[in-house]
C-alpha positions in Angstrom: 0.0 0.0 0.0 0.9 3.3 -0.9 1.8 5.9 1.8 -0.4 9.0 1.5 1.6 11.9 1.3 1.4 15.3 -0.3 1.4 13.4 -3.7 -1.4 11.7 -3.4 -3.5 15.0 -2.5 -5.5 17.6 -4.7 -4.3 21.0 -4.9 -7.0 23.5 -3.7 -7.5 27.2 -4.7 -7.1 29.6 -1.8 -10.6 30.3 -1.3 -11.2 26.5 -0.8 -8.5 26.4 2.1 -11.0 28.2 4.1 -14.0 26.2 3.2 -11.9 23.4 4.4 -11.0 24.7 7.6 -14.7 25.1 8.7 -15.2 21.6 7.3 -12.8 20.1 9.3 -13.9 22.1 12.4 -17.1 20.7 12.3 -15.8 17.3 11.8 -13.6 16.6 14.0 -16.4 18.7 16.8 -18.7 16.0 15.5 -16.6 13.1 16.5 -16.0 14.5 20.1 -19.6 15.0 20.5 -19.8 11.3 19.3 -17.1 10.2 21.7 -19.0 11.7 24.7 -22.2 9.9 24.3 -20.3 6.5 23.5 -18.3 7.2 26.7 -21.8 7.1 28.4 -22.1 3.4 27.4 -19.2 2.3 28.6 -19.9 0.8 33.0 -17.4 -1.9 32.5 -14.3 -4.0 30.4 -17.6 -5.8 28.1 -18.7 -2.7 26.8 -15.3 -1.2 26.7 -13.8 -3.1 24.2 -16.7 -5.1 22.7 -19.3 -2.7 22.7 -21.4 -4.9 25.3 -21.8 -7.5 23.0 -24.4 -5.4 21.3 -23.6 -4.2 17.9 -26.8 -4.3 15.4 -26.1 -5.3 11.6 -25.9 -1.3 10.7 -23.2 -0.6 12.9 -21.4 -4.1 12.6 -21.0 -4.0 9.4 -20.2 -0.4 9.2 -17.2 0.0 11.3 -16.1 -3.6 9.3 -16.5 -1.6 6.2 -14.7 1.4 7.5 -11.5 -0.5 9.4 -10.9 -2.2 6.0 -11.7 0.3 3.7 -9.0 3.2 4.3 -7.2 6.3 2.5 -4.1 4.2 1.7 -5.9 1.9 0.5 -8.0 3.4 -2.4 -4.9 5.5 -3.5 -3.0 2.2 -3.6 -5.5 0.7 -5.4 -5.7 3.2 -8.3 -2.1 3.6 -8.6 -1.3 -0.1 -8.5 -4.5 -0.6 -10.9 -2.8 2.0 -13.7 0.6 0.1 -13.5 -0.5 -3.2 -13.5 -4.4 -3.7 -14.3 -6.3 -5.7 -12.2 -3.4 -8.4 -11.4 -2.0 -5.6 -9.5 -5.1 -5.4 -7.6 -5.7 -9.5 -6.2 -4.4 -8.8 -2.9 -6.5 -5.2 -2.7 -9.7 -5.1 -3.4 -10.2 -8.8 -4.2 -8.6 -11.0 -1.7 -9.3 -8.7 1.3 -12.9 -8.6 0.4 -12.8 -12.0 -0.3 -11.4 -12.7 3.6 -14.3 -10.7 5.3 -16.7 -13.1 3.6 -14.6 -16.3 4.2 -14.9 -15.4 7.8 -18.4 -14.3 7.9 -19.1 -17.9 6.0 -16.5 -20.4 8.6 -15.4 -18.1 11.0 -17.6 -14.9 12.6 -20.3 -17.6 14.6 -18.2 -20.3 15.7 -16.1 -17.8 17.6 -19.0 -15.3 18.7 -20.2 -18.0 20.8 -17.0 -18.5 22.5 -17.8 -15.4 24.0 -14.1 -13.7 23.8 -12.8 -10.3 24.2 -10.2 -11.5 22.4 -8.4 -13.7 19.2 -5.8 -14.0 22.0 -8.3 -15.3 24.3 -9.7 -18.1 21.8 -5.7 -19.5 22.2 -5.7 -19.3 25.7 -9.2 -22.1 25.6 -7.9 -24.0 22.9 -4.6 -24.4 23.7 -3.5 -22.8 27.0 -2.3 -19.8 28.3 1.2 -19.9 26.6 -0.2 -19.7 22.9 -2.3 -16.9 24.5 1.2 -15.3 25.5 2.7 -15.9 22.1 0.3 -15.1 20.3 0.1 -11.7 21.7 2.7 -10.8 21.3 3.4 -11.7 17.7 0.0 -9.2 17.1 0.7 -6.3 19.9 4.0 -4.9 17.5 2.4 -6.0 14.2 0.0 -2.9 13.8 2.7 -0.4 14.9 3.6 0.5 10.8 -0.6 0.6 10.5 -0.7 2.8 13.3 2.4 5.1 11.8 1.1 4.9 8.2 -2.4 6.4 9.2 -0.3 9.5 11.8 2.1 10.3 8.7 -1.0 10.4 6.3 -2.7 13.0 8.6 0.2 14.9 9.3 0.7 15.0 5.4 -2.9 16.2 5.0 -2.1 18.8 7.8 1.1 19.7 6.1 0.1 20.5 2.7 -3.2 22.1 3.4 -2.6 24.6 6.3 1.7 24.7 6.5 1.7 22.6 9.6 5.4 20.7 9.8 5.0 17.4 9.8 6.4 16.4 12.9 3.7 18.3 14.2 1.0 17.1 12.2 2.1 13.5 13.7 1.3 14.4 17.1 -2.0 16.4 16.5 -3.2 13.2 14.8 -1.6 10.9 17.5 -3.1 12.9 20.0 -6.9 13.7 18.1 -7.3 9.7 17.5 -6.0 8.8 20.9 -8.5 10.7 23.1 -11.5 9.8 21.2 -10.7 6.1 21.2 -10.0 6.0 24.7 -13.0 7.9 25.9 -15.1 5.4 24.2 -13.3 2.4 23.5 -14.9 0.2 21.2 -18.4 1.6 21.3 -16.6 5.9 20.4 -15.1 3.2 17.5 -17.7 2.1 16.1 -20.4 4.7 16.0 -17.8 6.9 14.6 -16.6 4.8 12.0 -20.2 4.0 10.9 -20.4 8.1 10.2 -17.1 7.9 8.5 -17.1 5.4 6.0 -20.3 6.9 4.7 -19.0 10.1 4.4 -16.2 8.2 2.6 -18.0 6.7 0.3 -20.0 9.7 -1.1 -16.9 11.2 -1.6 -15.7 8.4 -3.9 -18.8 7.5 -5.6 -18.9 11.2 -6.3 -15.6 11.2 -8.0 -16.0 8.0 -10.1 -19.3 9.3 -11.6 -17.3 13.2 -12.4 -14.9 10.6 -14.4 -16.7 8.5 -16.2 -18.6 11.6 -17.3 -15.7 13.3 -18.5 -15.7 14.0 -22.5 -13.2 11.3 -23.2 -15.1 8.6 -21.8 -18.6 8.6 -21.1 -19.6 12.4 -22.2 -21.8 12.4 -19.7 -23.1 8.9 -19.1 -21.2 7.0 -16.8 -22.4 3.7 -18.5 -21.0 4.9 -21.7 -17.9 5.4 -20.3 -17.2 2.0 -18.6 -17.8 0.5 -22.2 -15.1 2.9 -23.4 -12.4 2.6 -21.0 -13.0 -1.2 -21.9 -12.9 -0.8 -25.7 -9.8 1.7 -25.3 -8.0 -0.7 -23.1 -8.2 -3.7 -25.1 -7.2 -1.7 -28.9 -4.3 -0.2 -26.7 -1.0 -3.0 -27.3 0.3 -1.0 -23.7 -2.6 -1.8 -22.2 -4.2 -5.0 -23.8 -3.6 -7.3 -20.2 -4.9 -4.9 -18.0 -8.0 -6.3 -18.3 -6.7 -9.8 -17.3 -7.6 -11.4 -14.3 -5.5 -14.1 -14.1 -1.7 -14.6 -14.5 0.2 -16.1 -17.6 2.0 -19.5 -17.7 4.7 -18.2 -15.3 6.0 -19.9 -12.4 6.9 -16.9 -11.0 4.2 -15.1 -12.3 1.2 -17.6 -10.9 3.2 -17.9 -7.6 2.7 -14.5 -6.8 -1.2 -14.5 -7.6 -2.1 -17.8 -5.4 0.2 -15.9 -2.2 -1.8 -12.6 -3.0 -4.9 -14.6 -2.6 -3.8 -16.5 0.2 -2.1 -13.6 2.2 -5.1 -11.7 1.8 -7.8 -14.6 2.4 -6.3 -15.8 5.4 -3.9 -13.7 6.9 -6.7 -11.0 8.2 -8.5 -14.0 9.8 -6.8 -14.3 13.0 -6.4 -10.3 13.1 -7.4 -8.7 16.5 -9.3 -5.8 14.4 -11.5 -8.3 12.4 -13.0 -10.5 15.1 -13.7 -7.4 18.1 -16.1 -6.8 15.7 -17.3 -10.2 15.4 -17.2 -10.6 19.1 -19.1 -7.5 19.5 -21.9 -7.9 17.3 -25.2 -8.8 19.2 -25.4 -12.2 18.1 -23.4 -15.1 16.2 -26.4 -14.0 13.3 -25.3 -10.8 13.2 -21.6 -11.3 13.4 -21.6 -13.6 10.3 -24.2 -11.4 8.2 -21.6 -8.6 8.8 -18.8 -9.9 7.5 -20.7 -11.3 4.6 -22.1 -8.2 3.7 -18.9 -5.5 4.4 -17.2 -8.1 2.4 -19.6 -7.7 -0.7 -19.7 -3.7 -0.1 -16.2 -3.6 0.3 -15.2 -5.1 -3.0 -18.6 -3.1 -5.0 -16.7 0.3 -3.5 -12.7 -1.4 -3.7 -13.5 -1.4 -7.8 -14.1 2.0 -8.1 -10.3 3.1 -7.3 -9.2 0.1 -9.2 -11.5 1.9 -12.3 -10.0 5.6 -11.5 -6.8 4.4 -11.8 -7.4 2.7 -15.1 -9.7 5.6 -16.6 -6.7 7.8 -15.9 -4.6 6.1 -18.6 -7.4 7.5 -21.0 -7.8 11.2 -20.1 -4.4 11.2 -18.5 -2.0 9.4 -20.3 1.2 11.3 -19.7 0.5 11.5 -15.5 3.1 12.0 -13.4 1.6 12.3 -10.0 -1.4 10.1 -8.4 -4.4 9.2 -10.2 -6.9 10.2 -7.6 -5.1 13.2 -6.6 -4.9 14.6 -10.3 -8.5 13.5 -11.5 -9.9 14.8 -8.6 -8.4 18.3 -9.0 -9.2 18.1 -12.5 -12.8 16.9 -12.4 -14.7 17.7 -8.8 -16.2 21.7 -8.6 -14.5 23.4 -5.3 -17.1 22.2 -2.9 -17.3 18.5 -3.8 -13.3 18.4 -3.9 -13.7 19.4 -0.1 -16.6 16.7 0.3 -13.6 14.5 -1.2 -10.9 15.5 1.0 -12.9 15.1 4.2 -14.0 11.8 2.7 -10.0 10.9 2.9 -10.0 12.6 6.0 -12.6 10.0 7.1 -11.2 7.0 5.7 -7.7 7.8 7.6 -9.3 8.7 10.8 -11.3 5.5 11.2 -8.8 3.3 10.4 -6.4 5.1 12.4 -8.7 4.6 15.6 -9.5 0.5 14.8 -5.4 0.1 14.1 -4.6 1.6 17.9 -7.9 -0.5 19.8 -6.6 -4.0 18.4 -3.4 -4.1 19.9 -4.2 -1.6 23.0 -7.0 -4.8 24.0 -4.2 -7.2 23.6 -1.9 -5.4 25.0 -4.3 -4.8 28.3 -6.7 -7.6 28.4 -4.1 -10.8 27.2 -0.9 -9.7 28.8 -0.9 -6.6 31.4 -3.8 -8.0 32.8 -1.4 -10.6 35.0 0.4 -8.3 36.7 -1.2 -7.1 39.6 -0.8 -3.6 39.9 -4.1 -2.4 38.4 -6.3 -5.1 40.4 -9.9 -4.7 39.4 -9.0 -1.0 37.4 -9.7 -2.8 34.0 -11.0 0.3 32.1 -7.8 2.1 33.6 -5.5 -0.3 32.7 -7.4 -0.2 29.2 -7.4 3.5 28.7 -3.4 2.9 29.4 -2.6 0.9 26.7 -4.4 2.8 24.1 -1.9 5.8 25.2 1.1 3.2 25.3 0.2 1.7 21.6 -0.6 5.1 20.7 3.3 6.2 21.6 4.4 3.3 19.6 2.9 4.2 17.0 3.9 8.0 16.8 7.5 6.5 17.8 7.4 4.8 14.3 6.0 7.5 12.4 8.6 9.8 13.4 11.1 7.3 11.4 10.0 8.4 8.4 9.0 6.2 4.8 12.1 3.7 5.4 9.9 2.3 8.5 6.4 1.6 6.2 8.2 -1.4 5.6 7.1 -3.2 8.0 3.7 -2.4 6.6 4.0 -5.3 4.3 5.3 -7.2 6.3 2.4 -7.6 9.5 0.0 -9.4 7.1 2.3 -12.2 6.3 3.5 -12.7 9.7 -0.1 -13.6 10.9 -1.2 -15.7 7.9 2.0 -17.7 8.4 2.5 -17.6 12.5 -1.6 -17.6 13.7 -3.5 -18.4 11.2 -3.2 -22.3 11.4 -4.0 -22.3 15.2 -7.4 -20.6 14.7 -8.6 -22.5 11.6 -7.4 -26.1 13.9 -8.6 -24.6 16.8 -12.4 -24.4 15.6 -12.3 -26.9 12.8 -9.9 -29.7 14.7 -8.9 -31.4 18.1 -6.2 -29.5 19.2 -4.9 -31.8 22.1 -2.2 -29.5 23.7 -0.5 -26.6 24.0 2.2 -27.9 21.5 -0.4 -27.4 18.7 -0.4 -24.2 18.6 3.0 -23.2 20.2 5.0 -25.0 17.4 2.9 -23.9 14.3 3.7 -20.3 15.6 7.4 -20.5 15.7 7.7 -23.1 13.4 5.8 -20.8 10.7 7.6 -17.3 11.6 11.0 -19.0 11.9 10.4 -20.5 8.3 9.3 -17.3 7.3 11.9 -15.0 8.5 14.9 -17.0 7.0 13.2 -17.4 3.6 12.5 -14.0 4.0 15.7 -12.8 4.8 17.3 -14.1 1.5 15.5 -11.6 0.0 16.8 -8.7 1.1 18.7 -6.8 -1.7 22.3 -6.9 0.9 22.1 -10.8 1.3 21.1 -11.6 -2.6 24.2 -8.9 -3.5 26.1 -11.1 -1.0 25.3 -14.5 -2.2 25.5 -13.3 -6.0 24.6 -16.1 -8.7 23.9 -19.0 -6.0 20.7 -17.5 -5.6 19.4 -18.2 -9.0 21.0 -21.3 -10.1 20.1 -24.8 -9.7 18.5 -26.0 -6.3 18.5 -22.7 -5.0 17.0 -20.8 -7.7 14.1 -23.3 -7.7 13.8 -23.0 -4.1 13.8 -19.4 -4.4 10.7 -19.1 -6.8 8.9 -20.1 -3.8 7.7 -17.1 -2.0 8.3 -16.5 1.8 4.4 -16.9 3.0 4.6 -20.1 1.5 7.5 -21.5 3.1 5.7 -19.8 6.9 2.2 -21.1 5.8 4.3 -24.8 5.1 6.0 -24.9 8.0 3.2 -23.9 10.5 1.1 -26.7 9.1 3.8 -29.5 9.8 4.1 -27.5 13.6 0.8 -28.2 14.4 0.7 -31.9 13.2 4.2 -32.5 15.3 2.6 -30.6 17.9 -0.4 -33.0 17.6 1.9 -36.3 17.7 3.7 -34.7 21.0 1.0 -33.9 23.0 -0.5 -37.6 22.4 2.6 -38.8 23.2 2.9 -36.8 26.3 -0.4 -37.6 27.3 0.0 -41.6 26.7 3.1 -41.5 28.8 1.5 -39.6 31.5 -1.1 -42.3 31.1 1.2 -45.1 31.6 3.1 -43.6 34.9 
């Protein structure tokens, strides 16, 4: 995913700057107002970070919709679309829609009737209370870059609209995410990412149809202009495959589709962020029609970037900067390019808020909740950890675009680590604590050295071994592979061990 920076934002006439300002006023007054009458729900830990178990449909799926659906991601989408077509696009749009209704279909009521706080808390009653350990914190660190990625995307907002250095725009977003989300924990979450993502939305829908429109394409008809951009696409030999779905007859090539889909499928399963909402919704009904339905929305609304980014080869051919920055400038009258940027706004903000109350729940609820220094203060100790994740991720963010990174990296570390515990947890007999313990470090460890050989400083070092007989087979094979592999053969060992164990503790 793309990091949002000045690049990937419209330029706005003076006059506009101001409009803005009172927008944003407004806004961010509305989500304080929001954040004080969600703090009035919250009496205890339940409603804290599950809402009380009480989500309805609307809200379930909207703050699904809006924690998956973020700035980054729609500006990624259209720039990776215009590259590369829709091959570009499997992990984003497709496979992460694809995930949210994979779990709404296997996952959302099987695990809403466990009656968790936590993913963390479903290892703990499979398995025992070291996976619970482990698994924590393997998660806790892994939204850090999210975190960062969503402070440096406001502070760039912040920074090319009103002068504010970014440094400074990090903290004001640090701090403007933080106190909202820890007023209101999960319920200050969810009612405001339900506003959000509907503000989001308009402002997207409201762009695609000022393309399509444009004289180019549809000349105003929006239908017309789909059929265009089709037609043009295909006669054009530069961009005849952009239209293709699925790979050609190359190893490499169909290697890197399947781990798209896979990453994507089952890597967000086991995320903290996912299943709060599952575990908050009112009932195991609701939990799975959410998924299923923010995961149809999701991918409906993920193909209109995916379409920007592709209509820009036609009116812009020779662009230089970001497709929804430049079309948006180009096409949207000064107030609906203010809509638009509060729509970003909106997407940034709600996933910025869902990315710092995943690991802050972990953080508390899984592993600061055995020392004994907050007793029965479970809302304070709470409230902590979203300040504590928050300084983590500002800490980050202050690194700079050398640390995003690690961005790419969080998915792949839960498909291959946690993923395999859940899906055996629910779907097996898990018969120890081994089953889970060795799939996590046996998948990670895998992971991390196939991984490693990756890195431009060891391939320079290794030189032509790398690509030549075993090794260059070996090497087609990407890392999540390896991980995903290795975790499987953990948790079979781990199965044999823990009969074992158990038969000789039977014998004795």
């Amino acid at each position: 995913m793309s990091l949002l920076g000045s690049e990937a934002l419209p330029e706005l006439a003076p006059e506009s700057v101001g409009m803005l300002k009172v927008a944003l006023g407004i806004y961010v007054a509305v989500l304080f107002a929001v954040s004080i009458v969600a703090s009035r729900k919250v009496k205890n830990e339940e409603d804290y970070l599950v809402a009380g178990r009480s989500l309805p449909l609307w809200l379930a799926w909207g703050t699904l919709m809006a924690t998956w659906f973020g700035a980054a991601t729609m500006f990624g989408a259209a720039e990776a679309s215009r590259a590369e077509g829709l091959q570009g696009v499997i992990l984003d749009p497709f496979a992460c829609a694809s995930t949210l209704i994979f779990a709404g279909l296997f996952f959302a009521r099987p695990l809403w009737k466990m009656q968790l706080f936590t993913i963390c808390d479903f290892y703990r009653e499979k398995y025992g209370p070291r996976a619970e350990i482990i698994g924590s914190s393997i998660q806790v660190p892994s939204y850090f870059a999210w975190i960062a990625l969503q402070y440096t995307a406001l502070s760039g907002i912040l920074h090319t609209y009103f002068d504010v250095d970014r440094e400074t725009g990090i903290y004001i977003a640090a701090a403007l995410t933080m106190v909202y989300t820890m007023v209101g924990g999960m319920w200050s979450v969810t009612l405001t990412d339900t506003l959000q993502i509907l503000v989001a939305l308009v402002g997207l829908v409201v762009l695609t149809i000022a393309v399509f429109k444009q004289p180019l394409l549809g000349d105003g008809s929006v239908t017309r202009g789909v059929s265009v951009l089709v037609e043009k696409l295909n006669s054009n030999p530069d961009h005849a495959n952009h239209l293709n779905f699925f790979p050609s007859w190359d190893a490499i090539m169909i290697m890197g589709w399947i781990g798209a889909w896979a990453t994507g499928l089952f890597g967000c399963i086991p995320g903290q962020d996912l299943q709060q909402r599952v575990f908050a919704s009112k009932d195991e009904k609701t939990a799975s029609r959410a998924c299923i339905l923010a995961g149809c929305l999701y991918l409906v609304f993920g193909i209109l970037p995916v379409t920007i980014g592709m209509a820009s080869l036609i009116t812009h051919p020779e662009l230089k900067g970001e497709p929804v920055a430049v079309l948006a400038a180009a096409f949207l009258s000064p107030l609906w390019l203010v809509v638009f940027i509060i729509a970003v706004v909106s997407m940034v903000v709600s996933t910025a808020t869902s990315a710092v109350l995943a690991p802050a729940t972990l953080l508390g609820h899984n592993l600061l909740s055995r020392l004994n220094i907050f007793g029965e203060r479970k809302l304070l100790r709470d409230r902590l950890c979203v300040v504590i994740v928050t300084g983590g991720g500002v800490v980050l963010a202050l690194q700079g675009k050398k640390m995003m990174g690690l961005l790419d990296i969080a998915l792949s570390i839960q498909l291959v680590s946690m993923f395999i515990p859940v899906a055996f947890g629910i779907y097996g007999k898990p018969k120890g604590e081994l089953s889970a313990v060795l799939p996590m470090c046996f998948g990670f460890s895998a992971w991390l050295i196939r991984f490693v050989f990756d890195q431009e400083s060891v391939a320079s070092a290794l030189g032509d071994s790398l690509t030549t007989g075993l090794a260059g087979k070996l090497m087609v094979v990407p890392a999540d592979f390896y991980g995903f592999g290795f975790a499987l053969a953990g948790y079979f060992l781990g199965q044999w061990l823990s009969s074992r164990a158990a038969t000789d503790a039977a014998t004795t």
